[in-house]
C-alpha positions as CSV (number, residue, x, y, z in Angstrom):
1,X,0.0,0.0,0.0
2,X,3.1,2.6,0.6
3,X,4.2,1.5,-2.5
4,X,1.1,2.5,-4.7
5,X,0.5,5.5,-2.5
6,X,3.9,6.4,-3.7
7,X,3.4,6.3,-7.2
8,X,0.1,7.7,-6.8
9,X,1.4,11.0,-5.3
10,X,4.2,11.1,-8.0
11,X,1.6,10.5,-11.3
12,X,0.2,13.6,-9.5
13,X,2.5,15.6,-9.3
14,X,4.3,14.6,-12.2
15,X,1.0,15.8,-14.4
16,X,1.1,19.0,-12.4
17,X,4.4,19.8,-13.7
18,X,4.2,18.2,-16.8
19,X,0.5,17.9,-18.3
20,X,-0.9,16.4,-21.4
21,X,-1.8,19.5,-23.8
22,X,-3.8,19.4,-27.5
23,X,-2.8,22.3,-29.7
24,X,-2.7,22.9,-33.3
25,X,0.8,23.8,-34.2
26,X,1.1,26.8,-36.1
27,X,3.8,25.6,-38.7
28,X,2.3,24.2,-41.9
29,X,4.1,20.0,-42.6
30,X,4.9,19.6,-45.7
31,X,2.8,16.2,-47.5
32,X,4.6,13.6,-48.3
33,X,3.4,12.2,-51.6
34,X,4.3,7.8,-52.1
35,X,3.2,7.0,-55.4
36,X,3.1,3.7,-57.5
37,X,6.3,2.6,-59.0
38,X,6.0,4.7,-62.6
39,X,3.6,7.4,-62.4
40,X,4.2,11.2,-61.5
41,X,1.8,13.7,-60.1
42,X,0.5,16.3,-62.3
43,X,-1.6,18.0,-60.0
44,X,-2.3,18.0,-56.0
45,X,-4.9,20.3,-54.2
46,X,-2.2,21.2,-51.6
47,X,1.4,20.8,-50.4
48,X,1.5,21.6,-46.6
49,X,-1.3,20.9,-43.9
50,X,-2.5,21.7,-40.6
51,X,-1.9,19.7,-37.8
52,X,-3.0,19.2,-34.2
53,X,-1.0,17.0,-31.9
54,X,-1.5,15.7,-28.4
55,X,1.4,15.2,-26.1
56,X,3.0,16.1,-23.2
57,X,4.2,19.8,-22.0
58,X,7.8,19.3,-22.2
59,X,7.7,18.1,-26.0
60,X,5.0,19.9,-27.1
61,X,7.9,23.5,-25.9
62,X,10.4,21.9,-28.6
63,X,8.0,20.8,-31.0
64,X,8.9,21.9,-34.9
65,X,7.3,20.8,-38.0
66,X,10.3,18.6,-38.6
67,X,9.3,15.9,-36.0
68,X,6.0,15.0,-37.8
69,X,5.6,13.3,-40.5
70,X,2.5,14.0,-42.8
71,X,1.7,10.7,-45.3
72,X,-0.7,10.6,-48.6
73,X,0.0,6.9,-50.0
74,X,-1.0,5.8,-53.2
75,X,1.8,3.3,-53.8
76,X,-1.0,0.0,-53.5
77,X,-3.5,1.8,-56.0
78,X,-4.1,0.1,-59.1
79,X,-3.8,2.7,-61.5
80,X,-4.5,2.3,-65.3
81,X,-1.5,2.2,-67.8
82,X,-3.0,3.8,-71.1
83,X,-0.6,6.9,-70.2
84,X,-4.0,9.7,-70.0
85,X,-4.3,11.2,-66.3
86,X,-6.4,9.6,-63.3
87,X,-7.6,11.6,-60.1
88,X,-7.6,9.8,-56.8
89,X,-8.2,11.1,-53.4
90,X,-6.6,8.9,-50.0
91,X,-7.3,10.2,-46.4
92,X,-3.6,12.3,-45.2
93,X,-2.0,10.0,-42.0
94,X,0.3,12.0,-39.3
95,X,2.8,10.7,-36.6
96,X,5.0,12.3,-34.5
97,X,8.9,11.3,-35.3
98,X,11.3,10.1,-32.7
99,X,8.5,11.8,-30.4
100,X,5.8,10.7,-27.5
101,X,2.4,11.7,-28.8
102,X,-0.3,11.3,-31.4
103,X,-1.5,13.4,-34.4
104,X,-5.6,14.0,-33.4
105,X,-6.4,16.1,-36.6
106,X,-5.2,17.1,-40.1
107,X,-6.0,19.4,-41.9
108,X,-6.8,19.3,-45.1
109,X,-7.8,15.5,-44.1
110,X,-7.5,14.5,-47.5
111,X,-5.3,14.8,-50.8
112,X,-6.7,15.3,-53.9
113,X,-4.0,14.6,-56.5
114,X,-4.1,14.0,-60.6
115,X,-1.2,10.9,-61.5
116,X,-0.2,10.2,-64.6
117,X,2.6,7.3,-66.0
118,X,5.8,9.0,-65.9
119,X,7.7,9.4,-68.9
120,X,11.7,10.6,-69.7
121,X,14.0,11.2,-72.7
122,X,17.0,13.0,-73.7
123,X,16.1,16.2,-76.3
124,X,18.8,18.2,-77.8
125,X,19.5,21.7,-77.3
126,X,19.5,24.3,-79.4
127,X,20.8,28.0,-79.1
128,X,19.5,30.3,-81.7
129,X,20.6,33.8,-81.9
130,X,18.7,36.3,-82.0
131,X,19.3,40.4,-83.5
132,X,22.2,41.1,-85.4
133,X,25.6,41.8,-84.6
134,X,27.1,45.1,-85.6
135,X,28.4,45.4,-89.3
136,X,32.0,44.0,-89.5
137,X,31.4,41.4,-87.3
138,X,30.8,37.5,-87.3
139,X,29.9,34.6,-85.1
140,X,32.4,31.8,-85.1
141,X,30.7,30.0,-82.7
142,X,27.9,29.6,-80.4
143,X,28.6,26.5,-77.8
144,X,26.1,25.2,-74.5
145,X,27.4,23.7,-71.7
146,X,25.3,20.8,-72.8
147,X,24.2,19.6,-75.9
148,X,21.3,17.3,-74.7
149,X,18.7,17.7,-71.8
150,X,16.7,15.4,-69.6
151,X,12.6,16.0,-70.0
152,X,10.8,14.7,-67.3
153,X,6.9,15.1,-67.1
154,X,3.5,12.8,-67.7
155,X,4.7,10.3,-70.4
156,X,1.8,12.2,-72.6
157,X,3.5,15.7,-72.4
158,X,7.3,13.8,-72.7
159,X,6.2,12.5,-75.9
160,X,5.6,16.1,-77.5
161,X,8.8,17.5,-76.6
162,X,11.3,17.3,-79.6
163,X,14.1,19.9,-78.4
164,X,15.2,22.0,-75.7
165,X,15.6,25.5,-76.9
166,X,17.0,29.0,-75.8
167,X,18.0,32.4,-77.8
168,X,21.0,34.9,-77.3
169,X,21.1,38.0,-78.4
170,X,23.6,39.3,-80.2
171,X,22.9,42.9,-80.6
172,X,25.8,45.1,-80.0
173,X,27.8,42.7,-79.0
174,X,32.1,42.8,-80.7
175,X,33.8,40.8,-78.3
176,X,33.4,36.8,-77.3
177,X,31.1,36.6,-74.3
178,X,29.5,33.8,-72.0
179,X,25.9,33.7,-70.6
180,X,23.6,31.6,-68.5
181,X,19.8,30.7,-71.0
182,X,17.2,29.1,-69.2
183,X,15.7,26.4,-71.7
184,X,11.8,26.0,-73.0
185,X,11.0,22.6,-73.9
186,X,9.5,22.8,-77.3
187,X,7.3,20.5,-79.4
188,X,8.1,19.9,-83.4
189,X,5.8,23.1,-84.1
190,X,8.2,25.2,-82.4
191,X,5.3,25.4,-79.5
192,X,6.4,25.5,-76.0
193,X,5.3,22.5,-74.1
194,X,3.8,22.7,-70.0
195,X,3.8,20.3,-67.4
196,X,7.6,19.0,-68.1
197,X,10.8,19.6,-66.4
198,X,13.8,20.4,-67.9
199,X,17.1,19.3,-66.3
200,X,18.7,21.0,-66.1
201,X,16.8,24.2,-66.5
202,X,20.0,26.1,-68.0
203,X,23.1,25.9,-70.3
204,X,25.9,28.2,-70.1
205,X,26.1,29.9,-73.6
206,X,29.6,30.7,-74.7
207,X,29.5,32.8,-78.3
208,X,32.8,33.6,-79.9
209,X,33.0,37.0,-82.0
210,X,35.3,38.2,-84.4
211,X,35.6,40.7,-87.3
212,X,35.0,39.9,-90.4
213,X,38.1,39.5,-92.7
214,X,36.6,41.4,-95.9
215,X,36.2,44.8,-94.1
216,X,38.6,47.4,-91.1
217,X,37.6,48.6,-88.1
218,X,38.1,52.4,-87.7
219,X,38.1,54.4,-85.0
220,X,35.8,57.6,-85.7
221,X,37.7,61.1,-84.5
222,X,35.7,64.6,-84.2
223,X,37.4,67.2,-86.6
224,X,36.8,70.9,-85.1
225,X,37.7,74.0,-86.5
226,X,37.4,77.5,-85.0
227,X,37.1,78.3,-81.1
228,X,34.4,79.3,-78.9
229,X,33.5,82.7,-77.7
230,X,35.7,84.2,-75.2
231,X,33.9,83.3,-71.9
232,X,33.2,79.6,-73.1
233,X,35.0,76.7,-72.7
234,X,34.2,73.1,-74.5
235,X,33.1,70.7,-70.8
236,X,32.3,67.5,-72.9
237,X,31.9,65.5,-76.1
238,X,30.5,62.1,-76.9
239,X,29.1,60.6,-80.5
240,X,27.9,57.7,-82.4
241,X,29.1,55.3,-83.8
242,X,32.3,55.3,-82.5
243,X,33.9,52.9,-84.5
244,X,33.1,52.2,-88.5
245,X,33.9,50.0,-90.7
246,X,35.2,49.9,-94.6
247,X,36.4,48.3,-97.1
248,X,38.2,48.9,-100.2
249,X,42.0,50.2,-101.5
250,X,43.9,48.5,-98.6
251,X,46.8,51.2,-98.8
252,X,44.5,53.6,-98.5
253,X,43.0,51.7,-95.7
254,X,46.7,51.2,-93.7
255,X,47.4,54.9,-94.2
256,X,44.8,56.1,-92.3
257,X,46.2,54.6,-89.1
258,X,43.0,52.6,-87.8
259,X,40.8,56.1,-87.8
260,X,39.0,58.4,-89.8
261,X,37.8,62.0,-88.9
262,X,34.3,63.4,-89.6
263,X,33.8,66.9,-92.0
264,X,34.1,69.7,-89.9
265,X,32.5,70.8,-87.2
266,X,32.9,74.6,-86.7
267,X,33.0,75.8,-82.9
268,X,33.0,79.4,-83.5
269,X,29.3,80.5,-83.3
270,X,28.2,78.4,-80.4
271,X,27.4,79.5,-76.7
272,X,25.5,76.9,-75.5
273,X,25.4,73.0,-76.4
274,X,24.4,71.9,-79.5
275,X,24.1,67.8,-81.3
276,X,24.6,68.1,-84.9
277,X,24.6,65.1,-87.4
278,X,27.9,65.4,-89.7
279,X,29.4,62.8,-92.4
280,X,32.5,60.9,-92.3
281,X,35.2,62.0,-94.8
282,X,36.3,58.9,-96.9
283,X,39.6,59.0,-99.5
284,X,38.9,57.9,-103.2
285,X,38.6,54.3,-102.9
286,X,37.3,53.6,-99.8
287,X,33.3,52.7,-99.3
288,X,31.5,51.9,-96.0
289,X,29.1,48.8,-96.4
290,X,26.7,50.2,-94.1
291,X,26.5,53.9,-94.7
292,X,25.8,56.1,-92.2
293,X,26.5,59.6,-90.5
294,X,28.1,60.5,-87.1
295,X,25.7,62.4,-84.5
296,X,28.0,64.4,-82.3
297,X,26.8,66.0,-79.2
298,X,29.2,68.9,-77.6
299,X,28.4,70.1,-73.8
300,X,29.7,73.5,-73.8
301,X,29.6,76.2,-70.5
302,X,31.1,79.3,-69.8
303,X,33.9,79.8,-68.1
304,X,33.4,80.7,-64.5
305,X,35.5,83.5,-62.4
306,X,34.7,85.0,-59.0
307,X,35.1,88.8,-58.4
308,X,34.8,90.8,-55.5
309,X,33.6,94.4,-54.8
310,X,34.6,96.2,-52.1
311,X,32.5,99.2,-50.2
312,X,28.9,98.2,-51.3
313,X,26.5,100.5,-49.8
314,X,23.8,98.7,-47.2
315,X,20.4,100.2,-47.9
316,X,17.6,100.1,-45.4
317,X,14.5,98.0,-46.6
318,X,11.3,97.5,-44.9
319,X,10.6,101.1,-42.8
320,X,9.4,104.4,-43.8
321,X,12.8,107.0,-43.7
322,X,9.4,109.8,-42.9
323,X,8.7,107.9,-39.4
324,X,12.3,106.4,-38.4
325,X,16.2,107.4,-38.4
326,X,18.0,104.1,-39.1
327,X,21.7,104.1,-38.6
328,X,23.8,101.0,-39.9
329,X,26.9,99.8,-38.4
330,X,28.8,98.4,-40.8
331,X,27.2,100.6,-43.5
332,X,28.7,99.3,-46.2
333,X,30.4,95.6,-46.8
334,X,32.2,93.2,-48.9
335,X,30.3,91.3,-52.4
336,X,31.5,88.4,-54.1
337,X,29.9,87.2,-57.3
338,X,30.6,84.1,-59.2
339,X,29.0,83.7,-62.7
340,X,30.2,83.1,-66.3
341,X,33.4,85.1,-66.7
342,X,31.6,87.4,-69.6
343,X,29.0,88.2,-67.6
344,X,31.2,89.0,-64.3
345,X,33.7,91.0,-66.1
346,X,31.4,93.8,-67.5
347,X,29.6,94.1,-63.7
348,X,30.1,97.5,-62.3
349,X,28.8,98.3,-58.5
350,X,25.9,100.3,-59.4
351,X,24.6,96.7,-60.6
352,X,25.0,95.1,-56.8
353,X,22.2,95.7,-54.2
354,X,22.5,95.0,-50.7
355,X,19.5,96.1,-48.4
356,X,19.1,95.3,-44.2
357,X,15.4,93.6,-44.5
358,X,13.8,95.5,-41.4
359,X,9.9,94.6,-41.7
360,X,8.3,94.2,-38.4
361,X,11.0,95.4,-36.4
362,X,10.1,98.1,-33.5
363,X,13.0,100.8,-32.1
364,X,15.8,99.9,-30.9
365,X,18.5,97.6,-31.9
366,X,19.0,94.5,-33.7
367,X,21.6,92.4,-36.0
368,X,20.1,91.9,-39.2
369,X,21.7,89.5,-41.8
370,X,21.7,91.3,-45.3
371,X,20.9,90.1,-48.5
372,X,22.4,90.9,-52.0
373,X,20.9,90.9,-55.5
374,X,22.7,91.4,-59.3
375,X,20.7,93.5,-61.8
376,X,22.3,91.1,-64.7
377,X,19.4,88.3,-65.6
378,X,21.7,85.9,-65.8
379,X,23.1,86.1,-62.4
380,X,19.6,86.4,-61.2
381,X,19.6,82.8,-59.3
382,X,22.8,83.1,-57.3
383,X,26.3,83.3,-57.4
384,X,26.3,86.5,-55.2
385,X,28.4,86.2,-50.9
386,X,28.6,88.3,-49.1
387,X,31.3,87.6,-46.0
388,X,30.3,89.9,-43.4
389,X,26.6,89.2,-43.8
390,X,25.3,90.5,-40.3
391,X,25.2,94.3,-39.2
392,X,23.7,95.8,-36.6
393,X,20.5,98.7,-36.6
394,X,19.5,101.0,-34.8
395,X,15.7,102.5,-35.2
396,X,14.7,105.8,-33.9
397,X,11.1,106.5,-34.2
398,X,10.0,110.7,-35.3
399,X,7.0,110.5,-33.4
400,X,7.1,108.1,-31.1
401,X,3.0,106.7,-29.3
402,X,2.9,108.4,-25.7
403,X,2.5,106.0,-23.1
404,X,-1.3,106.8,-21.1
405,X,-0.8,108.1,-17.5
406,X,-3.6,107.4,-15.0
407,X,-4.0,110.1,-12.2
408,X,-3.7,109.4,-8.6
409,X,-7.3,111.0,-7.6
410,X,-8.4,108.7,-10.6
411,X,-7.6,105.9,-8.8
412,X,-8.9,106.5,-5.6
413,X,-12.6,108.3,-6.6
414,X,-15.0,105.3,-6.6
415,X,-16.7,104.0,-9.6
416,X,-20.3,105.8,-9.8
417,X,-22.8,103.7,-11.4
């Protein structure tokens, strides 16, 4: 009787401490799918489920969706072999792995899944290139990684497929380069076929470039004649096509040195930055198979100096001179002005304004940071310092408001109502 009593009082307490809990877990399990020996599933109405497990405190703290195991098994179904698709439906079994406990509910509790006889075969892949390269150029050689592809899918679908194909493009490419093509299973229509895998999925490409023997590459130069206005400096340059190609006398060809210049481009009216389209200038004897001009784009600003001007008078802005006296202290300061050096240059100081903004201020003193304007338009949205920007104002009102005076007696007659 001590005995039992013994292990009576410790199931007790051992459920206090450790008690049997049901709880839906809130990971997803993935579904493990067991087929029959030859087929493939097409379609299943879901991959994960819920699942609700009942077990003891302590495991239920460290449970994870790895230590259950969620089961749809078709392997004993008798399935036709005529190679068309079959739906079947089997109840989902759970069990815990390695673990105390039991699965008490699943959710979906069952698997809806289409099967069909699983077919395979090698196709062969094909790389087909796609734009043009640039004239003077030619492809050598296009390689994969792999020539031939596994297709794995319904036998059905397998049967379709009759190559493996991807496309590179070549446009504006002059130099050998590799790249990664995923690969679309394709039937003999050149229509892509669904429901296979391709493995693997991609072929590294490698395309080998060249120029063409028959025609030169030449390097295209900018010819300019004249300069730019004084004030203006050339900031930039850039143009297309870059590099031409011809054919023709081939010591004509070798004396050009590997470039050729374009007609002139005059520099000598232009202030601002202009694209113009101009023609290549090609000796007697020499022919471009694909013709075409040069655009030329040149990125021009003027030249930028900085000038200062000493002894600029501060005016007073914001206050009628009639009602205040307003002394300034400095009264007149330093201006710089950056701006294009034409522009600058010409600037006398009657064309500088600085003014002490005094709007709402009352008598008295105050510091009061001054601003500066440029009468020249072009100037008109910056470029002006000015060092010493803070000066200090004093405002002496003409006519000052009295301040009201109450009388003693006032305040000591009472109010008569």
């Amino acid at each position: 009787m001590s005995l039992a009593t013994a292990v009576f009082v410790w199931y007790l307490a051992t459920s206090v401490q450790n008690p049997v809990v049901q709880q839906r877990l809130n990971q997803r399990v993935p579904i493990e799918v067991r087929l029959p020996e030859g087929y493939i599933v097409v379609q299943r109405t879901s991959e994960t489920a819920l699942v609700t497990v009942r077990t003891l405190q302590s495991i239920w703290n460290e449970l994870g969706q790895d230590d259950i195991k969620i089961v749809a098994d078709f392997s004993d179904l008798q399935l036709p072999t005529d190679g068309q698709p079959v739906e079947r439906s089997i109840q989902l079994q759970g069990s815990l792995i390695n673990r105390r406990g039991v699965v008490m509910d699943i959710t979906p509790k069952f698997l809806r899944v289409t099967l069909a006889v699983r077919g395979e075969k090698l196709v062969t892949v094909n790389i087909i290139p796609s734009q043009e390269l640039p004239v003077g150029f030619v492809t050598t050689e296009i390689t994969p990684s792999d020539t031939q592809v596994k297709i794995i899918g319904p036998k059905s679908m397998v049967d379709k497929v009759a190559e493996a194909r991807a496309s590179v493009s070549l446009q504006n490419q002059t130099a050998p380069f590799v790249r990664n093509l995923t690969l679309t299973p394709l039937d003999s229509d050149g229509n892509p076929v669904t429901g296979v895998t391709v493995q693997p999925s991609e072929v590294t490409v490698k395309v080998t470039i060249q120029e063409r023997d028959d025609v030169t590459g030449l390097q295209v130069v900018p010819n300019y004649t004249g300069t730019l206005p004084d004030g203006y400096q050339l900031k930039s340059d850039s143009w297309s096509p870059r590099r031409i190609f011809v054919r023709g006398d081939q010591d004509v060809i070798a004396a050009m040195n590997g470039t050729i210049s374009t007609e002139a481009i005059d520099l000598s009216p232009h202030t601002q930055t202009f694209t113009q389209s101009v023609r290549l200038k090609l000796p007697e004897g020499v022919t471009m198979p694909d013709p075409s001009d040069v655009t030329i784009t040149v990125v021009i600003e003027p030249v930028l100096i900085t000038r200062e001007f000493a002894g600029i008078l501060v005016q007073p802005q914001g206050l009628d001179p009639a009602d205040y006296s307003i002394a300034l202290k400095p009264d007149r300061v330093r201006v710089r002005v950056t701006g294009p050096q034409a522009i600058v240059a010409n600037l006398k100081d009657s064309d500088i304004s600085v003014y002490a903004p005094l709007n709402g201020l009352a008598a008295g003193t105050h510091i009061v940071t001054v601003q500066g304007s440029v009468s020249a338009p072009e100037l008109s949205g910056g470029g002006i310092e000015i060092p010493e920007n803070q000066v200090e104002v004093t405002i002496i009102a003409h006519n000052p408001t009295p301040t009201p005076t109450i009388l003693p007696d006032l305040l000591e007659t009472p109010v008569q109502r």
